[in-house]
Every structure is written in structure tokens, then in C-alpha cells.
N, C-alpha and C positions, 0 to 999 in steps of 0.2 A: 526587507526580508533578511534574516541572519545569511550566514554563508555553513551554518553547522545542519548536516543531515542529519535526520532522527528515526532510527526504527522503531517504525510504531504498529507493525502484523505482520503474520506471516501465514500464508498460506499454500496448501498442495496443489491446486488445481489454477492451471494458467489462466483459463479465463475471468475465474472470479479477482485475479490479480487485475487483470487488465479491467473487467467491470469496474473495480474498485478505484483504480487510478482513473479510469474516465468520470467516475461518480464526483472524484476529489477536482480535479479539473476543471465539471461542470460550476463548481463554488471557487473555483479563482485560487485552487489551491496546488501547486507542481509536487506531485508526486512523482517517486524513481522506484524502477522493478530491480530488484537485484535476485538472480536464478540462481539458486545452489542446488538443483536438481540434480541428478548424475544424469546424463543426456540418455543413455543407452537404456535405464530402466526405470525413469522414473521418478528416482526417489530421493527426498527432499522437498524442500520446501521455496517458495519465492517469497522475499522479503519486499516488504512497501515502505519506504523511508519518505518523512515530508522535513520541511526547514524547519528550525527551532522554532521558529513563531508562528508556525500553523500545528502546532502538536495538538493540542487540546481542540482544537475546531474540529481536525480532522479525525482525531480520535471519536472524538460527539458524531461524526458523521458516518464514522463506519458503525458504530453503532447499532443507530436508526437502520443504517442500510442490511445488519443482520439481522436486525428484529423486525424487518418487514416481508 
């Protein structure tokens, strides 16, 4: 595996980060949450970054995981 993180989503709601990162996991894939929410209210977004050589897998796989 490379050593370069790659943003590859972002989303509002923590759980479907966390879903997301487990779904990626489940396939041998280390995904990292990074939280730029503003704590107090809310707002923003949390990012999912995977290593350069799972972009494209992981990408394919959040996918499927929206469209089901």
C-alpha cells in the first residue's frame, strides 16, 4: 500500500461515515474519518480518505453501498 491518503467522500451524518469506513474495512480496505463538523452545531461535513492504491476499489464500493 502507498503511504499517500486520498479523499475520496464526504459526508454529514457520522454514522453513515462510520457505516462507510466499516463497509471499506469489511474488503481489506483502511479507511480514515477526518471530522470538520463544527462541534457545537453541527455543521460540516466528515471526510473518508483511503491510500492511493485503494481509490478506485473503494470508490466502486461506496458506490454499490449508495445505490442499494
Amino acid at each position: 500500500m502507498g503511504n499517500d491518503l486520498i479523499h475520496i467522500y464526504s459526508v454529514e451524518k457520522a454514522y453513515l461515515a462510520e457505516l462507510i469506513k466499516q463497509m471499506l474495512a469489511d474488503h481489506n480496505i483502511r479507511a480514515f474519518l477526518v471530522n470538520k463538523q463544527d462541534s457545537a452545531y453541527k455543521f460540516g461535513e466528515i471526510e473518508v480518505f483511503v491510500d492511493r492504491d485503494d481509490v478506485i476499489r473503494a470508490k466502486m464500493l461506496i458506490q454499490e453501498f449508495e445505490d442499494n
